[in-house]
TIVEXPA-508454 format. One record per residue (C-alpha): x, y, z. Coordinates in steps of 0.5 Angstrom, whole numbers, padded with zeros to 4 digits. Example, Ala and Ser with C-alpha at 12.3 -4.5 7.8 and 13.67 -1.06 7.14 Angstrom:
% residues 2
(r (0025,-0009,0016))
(r (0027,-0002,0014))
END
This chain:
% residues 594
(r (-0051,-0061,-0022))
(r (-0054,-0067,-0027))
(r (-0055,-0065,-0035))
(r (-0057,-0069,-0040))
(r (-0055,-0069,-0048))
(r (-0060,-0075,-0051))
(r (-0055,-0079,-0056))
(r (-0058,-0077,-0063))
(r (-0052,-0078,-0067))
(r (-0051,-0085,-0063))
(r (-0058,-0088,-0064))
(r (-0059,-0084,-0072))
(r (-0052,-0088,-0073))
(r (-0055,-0095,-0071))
(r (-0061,-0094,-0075))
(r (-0058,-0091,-0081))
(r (-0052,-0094,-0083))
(r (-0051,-0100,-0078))
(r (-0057,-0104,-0078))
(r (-0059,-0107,-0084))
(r (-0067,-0107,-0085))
(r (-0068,-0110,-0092))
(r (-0071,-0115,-0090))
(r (-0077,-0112,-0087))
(r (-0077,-0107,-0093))
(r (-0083,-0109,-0097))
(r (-0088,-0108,-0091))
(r (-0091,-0102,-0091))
(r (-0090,-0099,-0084))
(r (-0083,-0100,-0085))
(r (-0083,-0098,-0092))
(r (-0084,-0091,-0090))
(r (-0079,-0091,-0084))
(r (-0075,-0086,-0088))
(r (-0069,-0082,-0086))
(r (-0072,-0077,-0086))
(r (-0078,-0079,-0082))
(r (-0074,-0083,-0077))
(r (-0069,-0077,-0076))
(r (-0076,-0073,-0074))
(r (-0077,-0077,-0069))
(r (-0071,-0078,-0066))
(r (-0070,-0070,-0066))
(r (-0076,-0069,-0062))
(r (-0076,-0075,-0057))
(r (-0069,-0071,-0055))
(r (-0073,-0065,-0055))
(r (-0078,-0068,-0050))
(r (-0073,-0072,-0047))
(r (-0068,-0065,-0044))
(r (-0074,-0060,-0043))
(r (-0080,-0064,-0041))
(r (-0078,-0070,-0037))
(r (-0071,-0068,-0035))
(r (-0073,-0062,-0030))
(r (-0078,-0067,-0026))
(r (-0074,-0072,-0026))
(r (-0070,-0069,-0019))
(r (-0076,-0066,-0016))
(r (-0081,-0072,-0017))
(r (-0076,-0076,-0013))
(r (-0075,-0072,-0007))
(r (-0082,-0070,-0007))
(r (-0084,-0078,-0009))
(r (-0092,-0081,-0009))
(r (-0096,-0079,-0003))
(r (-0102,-0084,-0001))
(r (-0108,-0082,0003))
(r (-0114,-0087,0004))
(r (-0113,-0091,-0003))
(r (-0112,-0085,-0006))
(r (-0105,-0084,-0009))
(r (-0101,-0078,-0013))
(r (-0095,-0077,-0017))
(r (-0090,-0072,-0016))
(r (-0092,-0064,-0018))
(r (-0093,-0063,-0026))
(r (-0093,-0072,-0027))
(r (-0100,-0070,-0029))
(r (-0099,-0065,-0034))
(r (-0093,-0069,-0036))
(r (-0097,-0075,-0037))
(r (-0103,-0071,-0042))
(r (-0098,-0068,-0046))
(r (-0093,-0074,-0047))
(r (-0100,-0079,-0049))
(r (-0104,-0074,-0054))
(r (-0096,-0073,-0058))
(r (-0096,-0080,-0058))
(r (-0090,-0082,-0054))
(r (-0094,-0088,-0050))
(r (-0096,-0092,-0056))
(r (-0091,-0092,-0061))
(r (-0091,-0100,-0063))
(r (-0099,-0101,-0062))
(r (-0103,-0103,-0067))
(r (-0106,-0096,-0072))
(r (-0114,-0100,-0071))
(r (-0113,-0098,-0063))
(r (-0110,-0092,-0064))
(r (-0103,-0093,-0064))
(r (-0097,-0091,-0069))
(r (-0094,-0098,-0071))
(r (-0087,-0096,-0071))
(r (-0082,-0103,-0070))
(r (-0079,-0104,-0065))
(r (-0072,-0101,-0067))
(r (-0075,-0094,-0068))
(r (-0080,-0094,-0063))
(r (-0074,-0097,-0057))
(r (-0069,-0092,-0059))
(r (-0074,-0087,-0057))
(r (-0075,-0091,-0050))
(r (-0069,-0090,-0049))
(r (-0068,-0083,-0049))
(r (-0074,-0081,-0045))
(r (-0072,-0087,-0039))
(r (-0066,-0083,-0039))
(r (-0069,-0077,-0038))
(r (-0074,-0080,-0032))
(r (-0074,-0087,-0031))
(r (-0080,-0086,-0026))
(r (-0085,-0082,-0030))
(r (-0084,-0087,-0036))
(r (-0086,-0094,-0032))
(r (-0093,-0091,-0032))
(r (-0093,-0091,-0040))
(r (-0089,-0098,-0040))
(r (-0093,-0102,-0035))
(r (-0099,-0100,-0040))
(r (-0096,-0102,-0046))
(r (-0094,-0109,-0043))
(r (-0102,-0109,-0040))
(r (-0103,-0108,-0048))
(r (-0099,-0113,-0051))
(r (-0102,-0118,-0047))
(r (-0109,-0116,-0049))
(r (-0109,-0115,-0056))
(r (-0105,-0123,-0056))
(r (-0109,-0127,-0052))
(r (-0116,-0123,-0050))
(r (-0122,-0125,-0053))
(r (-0125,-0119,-0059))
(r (-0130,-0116,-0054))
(r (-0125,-0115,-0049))
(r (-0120,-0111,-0054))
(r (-0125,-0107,-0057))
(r (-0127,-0105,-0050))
(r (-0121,-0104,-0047))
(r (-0115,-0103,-0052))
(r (-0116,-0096,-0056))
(r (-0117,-0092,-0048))
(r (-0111,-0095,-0047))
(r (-0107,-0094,-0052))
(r (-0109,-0086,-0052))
(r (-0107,-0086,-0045))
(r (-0114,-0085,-0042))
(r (-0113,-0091,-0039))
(r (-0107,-0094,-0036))
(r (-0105,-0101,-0035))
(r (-0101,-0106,-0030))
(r (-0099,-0113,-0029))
(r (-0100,-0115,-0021))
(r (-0097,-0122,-0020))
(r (-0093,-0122,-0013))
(r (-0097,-0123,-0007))
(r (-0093,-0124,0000))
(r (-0091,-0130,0000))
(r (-0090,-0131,-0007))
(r (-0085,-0128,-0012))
(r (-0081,-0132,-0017))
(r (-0085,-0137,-0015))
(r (-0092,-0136,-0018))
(r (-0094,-0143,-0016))
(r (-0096,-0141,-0010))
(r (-0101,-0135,-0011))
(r (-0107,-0135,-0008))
(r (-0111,-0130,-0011))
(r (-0117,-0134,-0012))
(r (-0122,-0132,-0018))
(r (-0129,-0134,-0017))
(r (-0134,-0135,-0023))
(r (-0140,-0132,-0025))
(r (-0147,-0133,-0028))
(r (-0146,-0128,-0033))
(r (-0139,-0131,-0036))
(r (-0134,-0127,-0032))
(r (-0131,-0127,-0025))
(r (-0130,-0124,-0018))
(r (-0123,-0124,-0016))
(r (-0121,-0124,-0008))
(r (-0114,-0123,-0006))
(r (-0107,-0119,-0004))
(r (-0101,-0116,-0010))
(r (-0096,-0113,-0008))
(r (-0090,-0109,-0011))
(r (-0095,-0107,-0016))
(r (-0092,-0101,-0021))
(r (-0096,-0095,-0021))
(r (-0102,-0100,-0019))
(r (-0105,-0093,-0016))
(r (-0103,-0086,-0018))
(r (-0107,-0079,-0021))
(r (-0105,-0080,-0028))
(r (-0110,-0084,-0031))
(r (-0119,-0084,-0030))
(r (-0118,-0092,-0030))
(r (-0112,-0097,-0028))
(r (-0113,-0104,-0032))
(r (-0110,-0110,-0028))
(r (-0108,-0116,-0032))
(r (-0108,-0121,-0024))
(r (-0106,-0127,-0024))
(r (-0111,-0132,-0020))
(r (-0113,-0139,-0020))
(r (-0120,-0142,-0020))
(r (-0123,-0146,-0014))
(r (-0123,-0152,-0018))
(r (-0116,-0150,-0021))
(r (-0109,-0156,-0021))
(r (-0105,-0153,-0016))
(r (-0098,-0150,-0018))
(r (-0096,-0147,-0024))
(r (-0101,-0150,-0028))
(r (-0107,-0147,-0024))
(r (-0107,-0140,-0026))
(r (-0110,-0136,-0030))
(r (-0111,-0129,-0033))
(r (-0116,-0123,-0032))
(r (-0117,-0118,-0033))
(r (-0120,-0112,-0028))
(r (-0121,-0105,-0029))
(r (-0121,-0101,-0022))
(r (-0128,-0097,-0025))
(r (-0132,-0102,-0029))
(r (-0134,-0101,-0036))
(r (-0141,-0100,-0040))
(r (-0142,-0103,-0046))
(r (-0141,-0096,-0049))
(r (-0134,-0095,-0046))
(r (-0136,-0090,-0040))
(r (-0135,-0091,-0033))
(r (-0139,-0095,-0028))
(r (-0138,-0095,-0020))
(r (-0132,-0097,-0018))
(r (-0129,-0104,-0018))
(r (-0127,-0109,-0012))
(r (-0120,-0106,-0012))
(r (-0117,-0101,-0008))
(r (-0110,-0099,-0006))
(r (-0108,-0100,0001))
(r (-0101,-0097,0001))
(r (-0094,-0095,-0002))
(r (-0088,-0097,-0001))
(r (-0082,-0092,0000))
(r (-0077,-0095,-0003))
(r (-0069,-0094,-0005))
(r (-0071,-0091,-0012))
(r (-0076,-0089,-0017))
(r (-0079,-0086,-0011))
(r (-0084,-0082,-0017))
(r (-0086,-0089,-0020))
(r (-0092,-0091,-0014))
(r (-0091,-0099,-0011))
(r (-0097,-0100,-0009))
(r (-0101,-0106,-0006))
(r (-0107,-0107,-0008))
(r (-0113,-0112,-0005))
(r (-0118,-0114,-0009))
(r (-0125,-0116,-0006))
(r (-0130,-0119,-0010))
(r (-0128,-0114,-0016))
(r (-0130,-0116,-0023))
(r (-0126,-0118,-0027))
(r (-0125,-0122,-0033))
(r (-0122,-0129,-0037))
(r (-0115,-0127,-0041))
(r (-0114,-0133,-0046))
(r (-0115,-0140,-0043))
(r (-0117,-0142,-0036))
(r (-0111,-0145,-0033))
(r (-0106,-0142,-0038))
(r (-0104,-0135,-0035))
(r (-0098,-0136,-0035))
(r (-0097,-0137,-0042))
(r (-0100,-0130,-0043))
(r (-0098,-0127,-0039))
(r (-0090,-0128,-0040))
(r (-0092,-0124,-0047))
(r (-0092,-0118,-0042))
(r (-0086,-0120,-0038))
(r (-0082,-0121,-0044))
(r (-0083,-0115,-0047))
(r (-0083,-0112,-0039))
(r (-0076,-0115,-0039))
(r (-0073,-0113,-0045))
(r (-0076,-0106,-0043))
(r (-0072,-0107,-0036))
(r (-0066,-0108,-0040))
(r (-0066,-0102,-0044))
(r (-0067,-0098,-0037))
(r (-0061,-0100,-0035))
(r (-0058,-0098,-0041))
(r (-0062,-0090,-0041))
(r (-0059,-0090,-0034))
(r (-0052,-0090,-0036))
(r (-0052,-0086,-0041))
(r (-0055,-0081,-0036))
(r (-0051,-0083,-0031))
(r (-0045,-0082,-0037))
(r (-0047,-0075,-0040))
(r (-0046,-0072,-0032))
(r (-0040,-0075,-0031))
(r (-0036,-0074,-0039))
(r (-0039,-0066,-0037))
(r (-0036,-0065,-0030))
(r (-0030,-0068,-0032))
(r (-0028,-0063,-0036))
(r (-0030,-0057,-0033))
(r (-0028,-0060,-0025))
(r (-0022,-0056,-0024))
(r (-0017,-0062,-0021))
(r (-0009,-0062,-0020))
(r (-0004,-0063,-0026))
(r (-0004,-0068,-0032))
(r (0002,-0073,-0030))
(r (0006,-0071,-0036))
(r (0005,-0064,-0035))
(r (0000,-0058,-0034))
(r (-0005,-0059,-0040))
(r (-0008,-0052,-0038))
(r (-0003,-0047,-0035))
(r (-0007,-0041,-0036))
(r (-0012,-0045,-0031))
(r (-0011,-0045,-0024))
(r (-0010,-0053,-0025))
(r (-0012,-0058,-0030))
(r (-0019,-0061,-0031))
(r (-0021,-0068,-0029))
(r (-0021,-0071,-0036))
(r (-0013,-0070,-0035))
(r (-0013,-0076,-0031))
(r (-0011,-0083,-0034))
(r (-0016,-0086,-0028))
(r (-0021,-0081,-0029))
(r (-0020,-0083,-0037))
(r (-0021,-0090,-0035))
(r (-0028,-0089,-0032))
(r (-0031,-0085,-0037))
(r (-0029,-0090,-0043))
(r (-0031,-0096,-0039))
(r (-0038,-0092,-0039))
(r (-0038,-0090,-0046))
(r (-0036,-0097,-0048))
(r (-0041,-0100,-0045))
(r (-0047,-0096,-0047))
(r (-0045,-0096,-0053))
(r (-0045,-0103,-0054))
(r (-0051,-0104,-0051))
(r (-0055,-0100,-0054))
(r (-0052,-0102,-0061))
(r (-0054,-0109,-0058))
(r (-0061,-0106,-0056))
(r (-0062,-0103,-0063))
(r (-0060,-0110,-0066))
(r (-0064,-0114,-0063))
(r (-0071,-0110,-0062))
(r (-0070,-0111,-0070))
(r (-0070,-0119,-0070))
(r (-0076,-0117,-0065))
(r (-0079,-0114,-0070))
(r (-0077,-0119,-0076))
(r (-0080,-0125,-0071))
(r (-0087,-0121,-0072))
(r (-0087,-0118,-0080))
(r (-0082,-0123,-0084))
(r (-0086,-0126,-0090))
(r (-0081,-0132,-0089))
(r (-0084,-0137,-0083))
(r (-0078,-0140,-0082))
(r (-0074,-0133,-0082))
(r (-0080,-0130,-0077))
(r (-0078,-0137,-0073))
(r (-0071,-0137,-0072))
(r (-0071,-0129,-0071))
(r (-0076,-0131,-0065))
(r (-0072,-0137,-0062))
(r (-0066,-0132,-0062))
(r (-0070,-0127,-0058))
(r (-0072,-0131,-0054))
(r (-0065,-0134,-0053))
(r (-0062,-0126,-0051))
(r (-0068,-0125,-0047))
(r (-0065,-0126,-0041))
(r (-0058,-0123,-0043))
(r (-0061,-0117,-0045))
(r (-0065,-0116,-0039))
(r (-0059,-0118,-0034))
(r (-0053,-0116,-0038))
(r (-0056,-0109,-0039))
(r (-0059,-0108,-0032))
(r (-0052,-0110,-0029))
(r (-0049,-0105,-0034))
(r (-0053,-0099,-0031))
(r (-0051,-0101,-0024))
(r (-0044,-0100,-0026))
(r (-0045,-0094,-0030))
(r (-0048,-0091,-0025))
(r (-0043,-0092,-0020))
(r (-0038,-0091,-0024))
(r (-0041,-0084,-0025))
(r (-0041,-0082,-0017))
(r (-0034,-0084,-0017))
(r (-0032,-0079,-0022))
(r (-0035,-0073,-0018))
(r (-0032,-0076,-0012))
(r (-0036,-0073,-0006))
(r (-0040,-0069,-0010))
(r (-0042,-0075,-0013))
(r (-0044,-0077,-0007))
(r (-0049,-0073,-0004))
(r (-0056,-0071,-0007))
(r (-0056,-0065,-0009))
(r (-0052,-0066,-0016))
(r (-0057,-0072,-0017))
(r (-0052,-0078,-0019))
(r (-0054,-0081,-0013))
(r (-0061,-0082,-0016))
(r (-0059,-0085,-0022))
(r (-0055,-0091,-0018))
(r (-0061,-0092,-0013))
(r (-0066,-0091,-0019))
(r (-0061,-0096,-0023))
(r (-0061,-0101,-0017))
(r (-0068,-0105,-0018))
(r (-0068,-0106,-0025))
(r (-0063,-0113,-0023))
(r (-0069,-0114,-0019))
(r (-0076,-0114,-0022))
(r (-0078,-0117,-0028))
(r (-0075,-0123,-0025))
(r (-0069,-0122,-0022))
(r (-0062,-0122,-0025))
(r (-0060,-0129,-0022))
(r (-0067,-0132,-0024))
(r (-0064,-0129,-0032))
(r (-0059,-0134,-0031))
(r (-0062,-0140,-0029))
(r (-0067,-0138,-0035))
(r (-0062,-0138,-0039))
(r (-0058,-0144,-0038))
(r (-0064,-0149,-0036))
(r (-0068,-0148,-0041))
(r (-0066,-0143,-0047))
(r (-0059,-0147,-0047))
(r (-0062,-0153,-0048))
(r (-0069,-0151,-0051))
(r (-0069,-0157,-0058))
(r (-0062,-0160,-0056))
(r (-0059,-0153,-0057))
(r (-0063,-0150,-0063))
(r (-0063,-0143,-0060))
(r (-0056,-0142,-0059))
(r (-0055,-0144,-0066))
(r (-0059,-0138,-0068))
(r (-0053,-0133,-0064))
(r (-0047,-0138,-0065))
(r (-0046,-0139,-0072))
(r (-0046,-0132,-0075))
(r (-0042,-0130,-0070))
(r (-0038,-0137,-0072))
(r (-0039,-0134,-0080))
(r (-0037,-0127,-0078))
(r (-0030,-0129,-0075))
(r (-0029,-0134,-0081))
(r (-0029,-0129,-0086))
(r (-0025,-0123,-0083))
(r (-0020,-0127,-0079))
(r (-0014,-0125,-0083))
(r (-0017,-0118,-0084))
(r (-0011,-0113,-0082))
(r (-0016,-0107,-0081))
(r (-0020,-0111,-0077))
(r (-0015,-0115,-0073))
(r (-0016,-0112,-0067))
(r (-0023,-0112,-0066))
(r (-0023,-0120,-0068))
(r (-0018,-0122,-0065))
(r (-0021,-0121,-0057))
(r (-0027,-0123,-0060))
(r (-0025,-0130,-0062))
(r (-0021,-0132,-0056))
(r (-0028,-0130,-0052))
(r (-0032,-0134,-0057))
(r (-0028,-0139,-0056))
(r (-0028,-0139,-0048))
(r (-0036,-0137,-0049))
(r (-0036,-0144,-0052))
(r (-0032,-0148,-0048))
(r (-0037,-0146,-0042))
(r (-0043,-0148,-0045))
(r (-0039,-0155,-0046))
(r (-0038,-0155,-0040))
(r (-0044,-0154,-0037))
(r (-0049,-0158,-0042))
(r (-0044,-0164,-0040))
(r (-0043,-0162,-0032))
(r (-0051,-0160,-0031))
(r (-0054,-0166,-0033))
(r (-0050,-0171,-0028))
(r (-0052,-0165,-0022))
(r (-0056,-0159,-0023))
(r (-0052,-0155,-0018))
(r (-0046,-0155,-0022))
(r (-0050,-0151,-0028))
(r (-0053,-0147,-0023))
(r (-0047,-0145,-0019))
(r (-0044,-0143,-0026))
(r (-0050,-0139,-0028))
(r (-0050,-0132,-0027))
(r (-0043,-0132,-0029))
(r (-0045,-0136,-0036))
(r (-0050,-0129,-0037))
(r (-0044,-0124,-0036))
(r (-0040,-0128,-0040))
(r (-0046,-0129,-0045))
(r (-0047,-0122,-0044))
(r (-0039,-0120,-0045))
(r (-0039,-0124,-0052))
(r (-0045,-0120,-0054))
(r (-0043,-0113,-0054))
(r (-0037,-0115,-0058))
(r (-0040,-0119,-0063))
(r (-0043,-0111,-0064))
(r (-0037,-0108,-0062))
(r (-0034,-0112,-0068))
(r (-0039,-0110,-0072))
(r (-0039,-0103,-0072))
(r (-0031,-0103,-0073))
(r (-0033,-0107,-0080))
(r (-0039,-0103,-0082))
(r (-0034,-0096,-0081))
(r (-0028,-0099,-0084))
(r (-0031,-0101,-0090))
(r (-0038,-0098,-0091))
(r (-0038,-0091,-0088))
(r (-0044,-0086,-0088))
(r (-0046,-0079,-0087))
(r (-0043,-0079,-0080))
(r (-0037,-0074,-0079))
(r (-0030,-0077,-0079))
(r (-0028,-0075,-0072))
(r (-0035,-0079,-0070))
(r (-0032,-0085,-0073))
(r (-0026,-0083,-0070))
(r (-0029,-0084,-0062))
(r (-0033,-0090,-0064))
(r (-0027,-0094,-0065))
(r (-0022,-0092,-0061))
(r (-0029,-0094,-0056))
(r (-0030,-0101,-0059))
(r (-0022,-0102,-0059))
(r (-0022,-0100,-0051))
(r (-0029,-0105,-0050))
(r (-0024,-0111,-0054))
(r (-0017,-0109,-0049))
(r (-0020,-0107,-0043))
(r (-0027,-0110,-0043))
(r (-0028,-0116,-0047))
(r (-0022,-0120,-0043))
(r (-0026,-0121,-0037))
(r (-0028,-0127,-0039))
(r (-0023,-0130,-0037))
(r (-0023,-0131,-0031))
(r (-0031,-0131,-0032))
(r (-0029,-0138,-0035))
(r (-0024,-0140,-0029))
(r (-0029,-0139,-0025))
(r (-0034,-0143,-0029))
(r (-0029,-0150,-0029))
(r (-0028,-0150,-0022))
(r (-0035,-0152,-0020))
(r (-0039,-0152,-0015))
(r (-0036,-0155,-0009))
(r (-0034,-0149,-0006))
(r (-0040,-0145,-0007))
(r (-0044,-0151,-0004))
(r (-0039,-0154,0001))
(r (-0042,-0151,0007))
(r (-0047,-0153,0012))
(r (-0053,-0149,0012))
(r (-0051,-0148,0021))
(r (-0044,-0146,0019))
(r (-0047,-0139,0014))
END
């Protein structure tokens, strides 16, 4: 059977001792992050995470969402669940205190994240969709519609949703044809068909905010054309109650491989009232305010799945009872030696480990640079922070998620049949894991995003902000005994990292395929790269900075780190091998001859 131990130690080690958050330490609300506080926080998200959400999250998938005439409900106890995770506040973490919210910074607020995905990946979704829905509202919307929309939404009467797939467009929005009607008194009347809209209906909430994407009669066509709107399923008075219901209803859900909880839904807007979301023409300038921050909440999805998946699996091994050590019976006095025994079961279990932890030191890193983008005093230093998370966005959301399916996979292969069937509940993590390569644009568009515009974004300023105090770190520890072994595999894959982005700045500006070829194993190689640089980092801080941490903590961190650099890390060898052959085998083939 699955069990879960929420990482606390883990988390409570990155945010007390490994990340350095000085520079945000005059701001009052960061001011008052104080260990004790944070430890308080991350102690009870914990507590939830193993005894609320935990125990739902195998039943809420076997029983999934039912639909009957537009009318969706949740798995049994996701409504109970719901009223009591959103009047604690675990749903506004990171909103603004003038609607309601906590105004924790992201580092803090995605620990959190993490710990409750891992223990139910499908409940979750419907308090992240709304906080994305929320993010775009409170950038881009006019006063009126914050004030009243935003402080229900972030209490969590009401929810929200971001529907932008229609059936004959996905990556491609330039295609949508939802159209957006004006109307005398300023708003607008939306008529159209989205599909795949997360919690799109459910019984959790009295009012669902969709944030669609239309286009006006009059607008250009493409991508330029479209606009944002938001469009209650109820309408609102001006005192904030509810009116009739609005043009939107749910035609159905899908039955999916995973996330069978979290209610897919296709959604027809009929004349429903809707209304103006920033500038007409510029939807996509709002609405990637929330893809963006859906994106890296992907990421961290594929990060809490593994290390669910990784809890189950470290646990079996040691109690499964298993043939002999090869090297001699490790327990005699048992009728055979446990799992861990075994050097290829060993093997799996600290290639899981090490790549969830080094993506969640990655994840706690960078949801800090998140935050200095928003809160620094220095304009230039909000600036650079803000290039480099928009840089690392796709990285994140792609390398993680990719992680999580290896993870998972992994974590079936370590209970062998009994992995395999659903009864001990490995096999949801890999189903769940499975469509965060696929949404928030999937893994293959990351990669294009990142070598097509990020790479080359001002003549390469972006990567500079990721490169040089990478190149920094290297030069001042490159002859550091103690520290040889994590800066040695680190620089030979700097080096390669390097070597690619050469190659494809000079081989895609004299043809387009050859980047795009080269461009999925460019973010895997990015990826990689990354998590050593954390790696790296976390070997130095421990070497030279050690905290409250038990010695045999930092122990299993560095023996950890040291298997990522040998075992791991290496893989951008042939990563970089694949890079530098080309395209011309990938693009060789006629169409016919597939």
């Amino acid at each position: 059977m699955a069990t879960l131990k929420a990482p606390i130690d883990d988390i409570k080690y990155l945010i007390n001792e490994f990340l350095e958050t000085d520079e945000l330490s005059n701001i009052p609300t960061f001011s008052e992050m104080t260990t004790d506080l944070t430890d308080a926080i991350f102690e009870q998200a914990g507590k939830v995470s193993e005894t609320l959400l935990f125990p739902l999250n195998k039943a809420g998938d076997e029983q999934g969402c039912t639909y009957h005439d537009g009318v969706v409900t949740t798995p049994d106890g996701f409504k109970e669940a719901y009223q009591e995770m959103t009047a604690s506040g675990w749903g506004n973490l990171t909103c603004d205190p003038k609607y309601g919210g906590q105004g924790l910074p992201h580092y803090i607020a995605n620990a959190v994240d993490e710990m409750l995905i891992s223990s139910n990946m499908s409940f979750t979704m419907y308090m992240g969709l709304t906080i994305g829905a929320y993010n775009a509202i409170e950038k881009f919307a006019h006063e009126d519609l914050k004030e009243k929309f935003l402080s229900n939404m972030v209490s969590g009467q009401w929810s929200g949703t971001m529907c932008l797939t229609e059936p004959q467009c996905g990556t491609d929005l330039g295609l949508i044809r939802t159209k957006a009607v004006p109307q005398s008194e300023g708003n607008y009347h939306l008529s159209g068909s989205k599909i795949f809209i997360s919690a799109g209906e459910h019984n959790l909430t009295e009012n669902i905010i969709h944030l669609v994407l239309a286009r006006t009669p009059d607008a250009p066509s493409g991508i330029k054309g479209i606009s944002l709107f938001l469009v209650p399923k109820f309408n609102v008075h001006d005192d904030g109650t509810l009116a009739e219901l609005n043009g939107v209803f749910c035609s159905g859900i899908e039955h999916k491989m995973g996330i069978n909880a979290s209610s897919t839904c296709s959604i027809e807007f009929d004349n429903a009232k809707g209304f103006l979301v920033g500038e007409l023409n510029k939807g996509m300038k709002a609405m990637f305010v929330m893809m963006n921050s859906a994106r890296l909440h992907v990421g961290i999805q594929g990060l809490a799945i593994a290390q669910a998946s990784y809890c189950s699996a470290k646990d079996y091994a040691k109690e499964r009872l298993q043939g002999r050590a090869l090297s001699g019976a490790k327990y005699p006095e048992q009728a055979a030696d446990p799992l861990i025994v075994h050097p290829d079961i060993r093997r799996m279990l600290m290639t899981m480990k090490a790549y969830t932890e080094g993506a969640r030191a990655l994840s706690s890193w960078l949801s800090y640079k998140l935050d200095l983008s928003q809160h620094a005093d220095n304009k230039q230093q909000r600036q650079e922070a803000d290039e480099l998370v928009s840089l690392l966005t796709p990285v994140f959301k792609s390398f993680l998620t990719d992680i999580g399916e290896t993870v998972t996979s992994l974590g079936i292969q370590v209970y062998g049949g009994h992995g395999y069937i659903r009864e001990n509940g490995m096999e949801q993590y890999l189903r769940d894991a499975r469509i965060s390569k696929i949404y928030e644009g999937a893994n293959g568009i990351q990669a294009l995003d990142l070598v097509g515009r990020k790479l080359p974004e001002q003549m390469g300023k972006y990567l500079r902000h990721f490169f040089h105090p990478i190149s920094n770190f290297l030069e001042q520890y490159a002859n550091d005994k103690p520290l040889t072994a994590y800066i040695l595999p680190l620089q030979k894959s700097f080096s390669r990292l390097q070597q690619a982005t050469l190659f494809i700045a000079q081989k895609g500006l004299s043809d387009p395929d050859e980047a795009a070829s080269a461009a999925s194993d460019y973010l895997n190689m990015f990826g990689l790269v990354a998590l050593g640089y954390m790696w790296a980092k976390m070997a130095e801080q421990i070497t030279y900075r050690k905290g409250e941490m038990s010695a045999d903590f930092y122990d299993a961190k560095l023996n950890t780190g040291l298997f990522y650099m040998q075992r791991l890390l290496p893989q951008t060898g042939s990563l970089l091998s694949n890079i530098l052959a080309g395209c011309n085998s990938t693009m060789s083939l006629k169409e016919e001859q597939f």
